[in-house]
PDB file with SEQRES, HELIX, SHEET and CRYST1 records, atoms N, CA, C and O in Angstrom:
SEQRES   1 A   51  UNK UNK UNK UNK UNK UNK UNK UNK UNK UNK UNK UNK UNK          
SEQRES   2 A   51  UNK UNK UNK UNK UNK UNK UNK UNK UNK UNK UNK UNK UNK          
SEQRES   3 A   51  UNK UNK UNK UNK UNK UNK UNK UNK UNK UNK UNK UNK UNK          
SEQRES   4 A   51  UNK UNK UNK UNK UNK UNK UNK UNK UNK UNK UNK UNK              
HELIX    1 AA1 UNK A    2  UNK A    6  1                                   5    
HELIX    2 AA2 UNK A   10  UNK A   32  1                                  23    
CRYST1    1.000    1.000    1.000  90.00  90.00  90.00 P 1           1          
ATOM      1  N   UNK A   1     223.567  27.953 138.163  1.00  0.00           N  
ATOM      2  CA  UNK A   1     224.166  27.309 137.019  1.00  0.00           C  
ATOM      3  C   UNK A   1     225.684  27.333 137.116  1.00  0.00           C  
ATOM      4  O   UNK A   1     226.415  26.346 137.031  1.00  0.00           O  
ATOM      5  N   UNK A   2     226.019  28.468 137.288  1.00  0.00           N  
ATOM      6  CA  UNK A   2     227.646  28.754 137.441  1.00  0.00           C  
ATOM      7  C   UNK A   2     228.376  27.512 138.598  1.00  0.00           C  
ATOM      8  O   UNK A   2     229.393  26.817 138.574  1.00  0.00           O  
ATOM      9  N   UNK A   3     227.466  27.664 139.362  1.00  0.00           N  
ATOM     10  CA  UNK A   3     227.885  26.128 140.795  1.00  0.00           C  
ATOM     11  C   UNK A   3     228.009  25.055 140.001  1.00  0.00           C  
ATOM     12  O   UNK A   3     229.046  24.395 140.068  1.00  0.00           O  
ATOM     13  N   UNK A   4     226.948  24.684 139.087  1.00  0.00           N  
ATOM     14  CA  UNK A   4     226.657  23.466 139.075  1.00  0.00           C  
ATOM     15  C   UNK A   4     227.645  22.874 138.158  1.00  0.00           C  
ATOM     16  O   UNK A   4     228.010  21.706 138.293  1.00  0.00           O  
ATOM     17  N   UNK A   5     228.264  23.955 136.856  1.00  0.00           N  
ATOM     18  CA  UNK A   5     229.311  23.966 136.056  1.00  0.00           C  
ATOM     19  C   UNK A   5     230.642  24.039 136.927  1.00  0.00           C  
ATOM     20  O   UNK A   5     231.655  23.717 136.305  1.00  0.00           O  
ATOM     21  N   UNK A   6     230.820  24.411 138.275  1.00  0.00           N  
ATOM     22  CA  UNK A   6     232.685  23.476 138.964  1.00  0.00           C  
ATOM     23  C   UNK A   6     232.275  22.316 138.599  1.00  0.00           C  
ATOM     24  O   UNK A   6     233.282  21.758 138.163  1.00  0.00           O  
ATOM     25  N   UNK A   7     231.071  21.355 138.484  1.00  0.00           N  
ATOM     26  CA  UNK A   7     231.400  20.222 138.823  1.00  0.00           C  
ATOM     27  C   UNK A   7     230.615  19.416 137.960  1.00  0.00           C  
ATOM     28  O   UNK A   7     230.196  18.282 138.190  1.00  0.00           O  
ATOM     29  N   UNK A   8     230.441  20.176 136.843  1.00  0.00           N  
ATOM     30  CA  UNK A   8     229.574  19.123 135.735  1.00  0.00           C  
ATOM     31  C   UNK A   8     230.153  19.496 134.540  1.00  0.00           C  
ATOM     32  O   UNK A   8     230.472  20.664 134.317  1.00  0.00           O  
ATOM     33  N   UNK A   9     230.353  18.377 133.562  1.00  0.00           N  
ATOM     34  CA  UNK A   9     230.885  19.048 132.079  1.00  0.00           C  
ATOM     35  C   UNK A   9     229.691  18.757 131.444  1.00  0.00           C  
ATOM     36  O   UNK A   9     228.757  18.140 131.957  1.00  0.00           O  
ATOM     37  N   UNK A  10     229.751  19.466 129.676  1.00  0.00           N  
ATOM     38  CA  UNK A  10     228.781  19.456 128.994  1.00  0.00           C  
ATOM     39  C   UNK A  10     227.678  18.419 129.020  1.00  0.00           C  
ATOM     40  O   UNK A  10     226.475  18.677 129.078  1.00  0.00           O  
ATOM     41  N   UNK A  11     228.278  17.103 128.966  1.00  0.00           N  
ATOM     42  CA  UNK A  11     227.494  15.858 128.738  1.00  0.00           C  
ATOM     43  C   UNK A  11     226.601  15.658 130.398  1.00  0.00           C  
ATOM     44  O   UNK A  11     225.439  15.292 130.573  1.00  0.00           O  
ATOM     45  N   UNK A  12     227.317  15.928 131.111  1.00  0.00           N  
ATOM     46  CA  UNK A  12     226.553  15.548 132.524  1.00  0.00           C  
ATOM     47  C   UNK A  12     225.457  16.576 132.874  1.00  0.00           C  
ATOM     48  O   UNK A  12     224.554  16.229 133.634  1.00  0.00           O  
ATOM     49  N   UNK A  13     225.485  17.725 132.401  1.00  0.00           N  
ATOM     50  CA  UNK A  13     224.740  18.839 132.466  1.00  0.00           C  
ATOM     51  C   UNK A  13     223.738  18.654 132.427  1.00  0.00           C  
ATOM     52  O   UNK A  13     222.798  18.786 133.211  1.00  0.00           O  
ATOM     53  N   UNK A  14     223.998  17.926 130.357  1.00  0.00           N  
ATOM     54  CA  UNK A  14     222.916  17.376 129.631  1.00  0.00           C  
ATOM     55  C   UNK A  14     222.065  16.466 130.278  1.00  0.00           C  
ATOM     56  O   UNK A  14     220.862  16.721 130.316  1.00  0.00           O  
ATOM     57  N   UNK A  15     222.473  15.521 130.754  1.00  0.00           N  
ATOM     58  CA  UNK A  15     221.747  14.521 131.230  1.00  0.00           C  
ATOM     59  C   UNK A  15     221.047  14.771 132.496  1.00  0.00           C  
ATOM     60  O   UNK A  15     219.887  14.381 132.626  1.00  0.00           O  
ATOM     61  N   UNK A  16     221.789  15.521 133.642  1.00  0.00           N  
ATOM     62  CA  UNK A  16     220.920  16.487 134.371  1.00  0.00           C  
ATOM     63  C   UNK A  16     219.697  16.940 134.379  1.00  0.00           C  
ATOM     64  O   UNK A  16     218.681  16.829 135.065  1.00  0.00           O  
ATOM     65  N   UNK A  17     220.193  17.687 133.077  1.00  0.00           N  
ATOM     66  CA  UNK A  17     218.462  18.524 132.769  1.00  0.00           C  
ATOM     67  C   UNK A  17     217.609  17.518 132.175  1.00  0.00           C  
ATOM     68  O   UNK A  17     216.386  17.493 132.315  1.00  0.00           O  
ATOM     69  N   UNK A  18     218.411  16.547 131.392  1.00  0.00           N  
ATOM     70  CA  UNK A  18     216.927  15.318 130.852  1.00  0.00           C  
ATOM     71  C   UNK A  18     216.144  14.280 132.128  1.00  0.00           C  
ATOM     72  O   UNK A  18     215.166  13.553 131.950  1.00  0.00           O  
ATOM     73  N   UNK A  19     216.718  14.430 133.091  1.00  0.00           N  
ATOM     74  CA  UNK A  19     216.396  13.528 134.434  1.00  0.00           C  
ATOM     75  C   UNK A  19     215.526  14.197 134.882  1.00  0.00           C  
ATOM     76  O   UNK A  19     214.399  13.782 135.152  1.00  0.00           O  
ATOM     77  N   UNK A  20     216.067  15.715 135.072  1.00  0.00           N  
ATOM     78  CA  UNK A  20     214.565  16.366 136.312  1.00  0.00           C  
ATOM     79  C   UNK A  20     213.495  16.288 134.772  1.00  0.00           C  
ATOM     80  O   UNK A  20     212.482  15.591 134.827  1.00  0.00           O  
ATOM     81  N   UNK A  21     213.742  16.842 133.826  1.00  0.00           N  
ATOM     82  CA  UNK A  21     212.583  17.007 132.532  1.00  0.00           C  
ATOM     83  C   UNK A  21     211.430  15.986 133.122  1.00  0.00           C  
ATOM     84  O   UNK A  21     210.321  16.235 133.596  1.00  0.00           O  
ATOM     85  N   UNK A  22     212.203  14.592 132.885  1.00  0.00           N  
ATOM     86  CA  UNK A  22     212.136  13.447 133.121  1.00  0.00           C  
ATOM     87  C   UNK A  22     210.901  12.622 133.965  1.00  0.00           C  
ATOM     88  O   UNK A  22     210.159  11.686 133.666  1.00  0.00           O  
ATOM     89  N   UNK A  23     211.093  13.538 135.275  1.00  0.00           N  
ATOM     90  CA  UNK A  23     210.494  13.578 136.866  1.00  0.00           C  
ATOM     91  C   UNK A  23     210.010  14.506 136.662  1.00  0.00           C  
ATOM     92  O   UNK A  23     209.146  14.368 137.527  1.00  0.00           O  
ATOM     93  N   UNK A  24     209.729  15.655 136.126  1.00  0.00           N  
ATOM     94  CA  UNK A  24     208.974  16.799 135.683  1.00  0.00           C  
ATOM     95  C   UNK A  24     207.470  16.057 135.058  1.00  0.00           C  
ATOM     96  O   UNK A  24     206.302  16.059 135.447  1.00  0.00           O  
ATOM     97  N   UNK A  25     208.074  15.549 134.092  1.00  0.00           N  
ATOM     98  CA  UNK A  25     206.664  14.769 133.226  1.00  0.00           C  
ATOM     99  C   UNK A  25     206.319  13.804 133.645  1.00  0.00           C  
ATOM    100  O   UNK A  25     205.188  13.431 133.336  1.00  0.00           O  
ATOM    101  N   UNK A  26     207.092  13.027 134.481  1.00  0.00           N  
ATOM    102  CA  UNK A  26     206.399  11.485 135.413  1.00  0.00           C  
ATOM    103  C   UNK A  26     205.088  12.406 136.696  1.00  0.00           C  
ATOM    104  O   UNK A  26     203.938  11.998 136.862  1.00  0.00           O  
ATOM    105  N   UNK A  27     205.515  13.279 137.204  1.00  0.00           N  
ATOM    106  CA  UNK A  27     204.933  13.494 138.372  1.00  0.00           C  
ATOM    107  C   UNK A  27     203.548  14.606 138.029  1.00  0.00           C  
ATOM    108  O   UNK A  27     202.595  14.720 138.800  1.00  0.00           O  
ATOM    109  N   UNK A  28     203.700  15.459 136.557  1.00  0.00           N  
ATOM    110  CA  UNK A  28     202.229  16.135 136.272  1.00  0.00           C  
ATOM    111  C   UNK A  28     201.673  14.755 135.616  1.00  0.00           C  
ATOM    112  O   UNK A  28     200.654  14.484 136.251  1.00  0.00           O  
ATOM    113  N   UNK A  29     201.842  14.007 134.865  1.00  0.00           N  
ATOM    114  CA  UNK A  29     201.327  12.838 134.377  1.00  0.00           C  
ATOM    115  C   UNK A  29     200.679  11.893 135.507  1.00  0.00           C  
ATOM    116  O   UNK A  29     199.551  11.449 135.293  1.00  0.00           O  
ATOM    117  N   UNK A  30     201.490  11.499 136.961  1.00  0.00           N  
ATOM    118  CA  UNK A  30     200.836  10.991 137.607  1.00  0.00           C  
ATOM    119  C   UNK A  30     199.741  11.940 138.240  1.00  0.00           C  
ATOM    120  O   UNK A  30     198.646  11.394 138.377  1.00  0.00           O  
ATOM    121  N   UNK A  31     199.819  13.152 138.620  1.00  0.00           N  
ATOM    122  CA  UNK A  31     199.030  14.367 138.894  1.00  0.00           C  
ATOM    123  C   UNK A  31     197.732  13.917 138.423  1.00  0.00           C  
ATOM    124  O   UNK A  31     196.874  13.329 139.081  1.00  0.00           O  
ATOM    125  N   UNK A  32     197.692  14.281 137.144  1.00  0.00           N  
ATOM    126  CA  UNK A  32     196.993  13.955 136.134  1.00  0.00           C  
ATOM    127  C   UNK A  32     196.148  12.550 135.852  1.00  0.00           C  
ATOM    128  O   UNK A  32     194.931  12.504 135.677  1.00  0.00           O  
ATOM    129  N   UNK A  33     196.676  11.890 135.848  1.00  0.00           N  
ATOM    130  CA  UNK A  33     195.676  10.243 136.198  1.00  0.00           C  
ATOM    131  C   UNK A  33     195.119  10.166 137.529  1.00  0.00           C  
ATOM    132  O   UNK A  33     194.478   9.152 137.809  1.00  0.00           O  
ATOM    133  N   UNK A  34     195.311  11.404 138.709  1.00  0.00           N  
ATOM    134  CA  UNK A  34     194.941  11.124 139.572  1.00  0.00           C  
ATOM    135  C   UNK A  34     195.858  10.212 140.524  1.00  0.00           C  
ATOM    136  O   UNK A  34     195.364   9.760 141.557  1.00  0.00           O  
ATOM    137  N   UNK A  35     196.707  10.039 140.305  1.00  0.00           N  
ATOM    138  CA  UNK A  35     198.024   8.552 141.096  1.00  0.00           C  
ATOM    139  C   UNK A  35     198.293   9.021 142.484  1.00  0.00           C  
ATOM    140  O   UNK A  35     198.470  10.230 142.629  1.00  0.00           O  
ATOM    141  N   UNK A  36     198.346   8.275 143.480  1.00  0.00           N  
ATOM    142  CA  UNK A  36     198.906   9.484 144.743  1.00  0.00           C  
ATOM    143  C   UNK A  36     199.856   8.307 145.370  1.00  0.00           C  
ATOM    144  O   UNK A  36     199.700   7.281 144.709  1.00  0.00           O  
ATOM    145  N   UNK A  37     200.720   8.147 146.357  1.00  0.00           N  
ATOM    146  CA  UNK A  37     201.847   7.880 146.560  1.00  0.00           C  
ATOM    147  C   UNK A  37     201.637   6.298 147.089  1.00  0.00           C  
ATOM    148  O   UNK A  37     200.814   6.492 147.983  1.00  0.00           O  
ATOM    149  N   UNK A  38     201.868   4.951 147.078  1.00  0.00           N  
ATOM    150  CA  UNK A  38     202.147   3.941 147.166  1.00  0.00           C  
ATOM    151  C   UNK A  38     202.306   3.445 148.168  1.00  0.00           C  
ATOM    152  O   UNK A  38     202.942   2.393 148.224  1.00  0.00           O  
ATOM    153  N   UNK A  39     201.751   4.069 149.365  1.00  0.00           N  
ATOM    154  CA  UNK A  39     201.842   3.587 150.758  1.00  0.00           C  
ATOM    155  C   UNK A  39     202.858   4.365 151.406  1.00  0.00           C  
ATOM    156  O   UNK A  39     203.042   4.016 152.572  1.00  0.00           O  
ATOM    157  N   UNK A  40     203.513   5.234 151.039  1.00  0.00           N  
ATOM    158  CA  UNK A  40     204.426   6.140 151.336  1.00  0.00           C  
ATOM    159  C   UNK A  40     203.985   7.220 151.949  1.00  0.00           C  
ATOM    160  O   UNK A  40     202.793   7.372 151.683  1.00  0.00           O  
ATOM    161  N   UNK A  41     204.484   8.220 152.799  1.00  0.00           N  
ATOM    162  CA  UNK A  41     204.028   9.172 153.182  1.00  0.00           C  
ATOM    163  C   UNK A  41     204.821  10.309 153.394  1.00  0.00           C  
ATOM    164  O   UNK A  41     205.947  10.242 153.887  1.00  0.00           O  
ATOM    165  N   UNK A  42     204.343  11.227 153.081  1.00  0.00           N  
ATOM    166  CA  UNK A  42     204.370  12.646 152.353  1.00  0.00           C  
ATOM    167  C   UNK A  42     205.653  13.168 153.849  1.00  0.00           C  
ATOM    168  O   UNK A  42     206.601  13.695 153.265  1.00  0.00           O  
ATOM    169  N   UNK A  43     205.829  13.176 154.823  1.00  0.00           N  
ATOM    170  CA  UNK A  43     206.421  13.653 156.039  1.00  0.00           C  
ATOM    171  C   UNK A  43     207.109  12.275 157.036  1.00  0.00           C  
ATOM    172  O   UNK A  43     206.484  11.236 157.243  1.00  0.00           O  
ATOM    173  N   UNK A  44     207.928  12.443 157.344  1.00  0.00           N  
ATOM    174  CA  UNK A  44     208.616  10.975 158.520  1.00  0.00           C  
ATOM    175  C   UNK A  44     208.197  11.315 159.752  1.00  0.00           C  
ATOM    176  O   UNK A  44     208.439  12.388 160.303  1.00  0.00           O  
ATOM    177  N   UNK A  45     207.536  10.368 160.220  1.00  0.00           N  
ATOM    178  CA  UNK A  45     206.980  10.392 161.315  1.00  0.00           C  
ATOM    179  C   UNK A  45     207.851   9.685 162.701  1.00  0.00           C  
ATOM    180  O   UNK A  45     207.502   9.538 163.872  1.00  0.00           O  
ATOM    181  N   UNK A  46     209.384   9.268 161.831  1.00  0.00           N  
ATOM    182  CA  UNK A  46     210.050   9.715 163.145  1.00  0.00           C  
ATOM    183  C   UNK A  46     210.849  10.938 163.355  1.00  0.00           C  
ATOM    184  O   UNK A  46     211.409  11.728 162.595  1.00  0.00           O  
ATOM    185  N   UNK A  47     210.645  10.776 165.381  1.00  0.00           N  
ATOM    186  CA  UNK A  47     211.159  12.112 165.804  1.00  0.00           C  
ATOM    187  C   UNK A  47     212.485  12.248 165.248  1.00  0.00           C  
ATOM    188  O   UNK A  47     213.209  11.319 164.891  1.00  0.00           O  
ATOM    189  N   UNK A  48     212.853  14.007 165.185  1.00  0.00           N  
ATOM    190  CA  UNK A  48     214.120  14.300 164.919  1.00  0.00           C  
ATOM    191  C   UNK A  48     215.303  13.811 166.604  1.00  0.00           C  
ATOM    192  O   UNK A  48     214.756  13.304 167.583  1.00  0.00           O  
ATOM    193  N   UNK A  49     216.170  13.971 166.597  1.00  0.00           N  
ATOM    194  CA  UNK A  49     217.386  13.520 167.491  1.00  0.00           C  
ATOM    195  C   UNK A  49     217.431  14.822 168.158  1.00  0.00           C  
ATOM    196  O   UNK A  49     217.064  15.655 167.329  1.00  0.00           O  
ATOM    197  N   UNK A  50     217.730  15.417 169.342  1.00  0.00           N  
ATOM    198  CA  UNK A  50     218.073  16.620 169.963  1.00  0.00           C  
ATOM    199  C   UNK A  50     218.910  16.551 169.686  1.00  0.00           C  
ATOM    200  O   UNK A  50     219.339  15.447 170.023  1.00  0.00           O  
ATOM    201  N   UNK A  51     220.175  17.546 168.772  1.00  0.00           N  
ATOM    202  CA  UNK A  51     221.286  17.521 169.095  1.00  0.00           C  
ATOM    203  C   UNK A  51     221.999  18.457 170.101  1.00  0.00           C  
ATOM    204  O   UNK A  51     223.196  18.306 170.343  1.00  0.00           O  
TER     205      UNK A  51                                                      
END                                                                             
């Protein structure tokens, strides 16, 4: 919290915490109806780069 306050004032905080809330209740709700991801997939199946 202390991090996140260098670089957020009251109002942005606020809205912060209402976004994940937000995505909190979209994602047990889709949970919940059973919903699973849109043709998307869970891991990228391209390789990483050697650096």
């Amino acid at each position: 919290m202390e991090r996140l306050r260098e670089h957020l004032d009251d109002a942005a905080l606020v809205e912060l915490t209402a976004m994940v809330a937000v995505e909190n209740l979209r994602s047990r709700t889709n949970a919940a109806l059973g919903l699973t991801s849109q043709g998307f997939r869970d891991t990228c199946e391209i390789p990483s780069r050697e650096r």
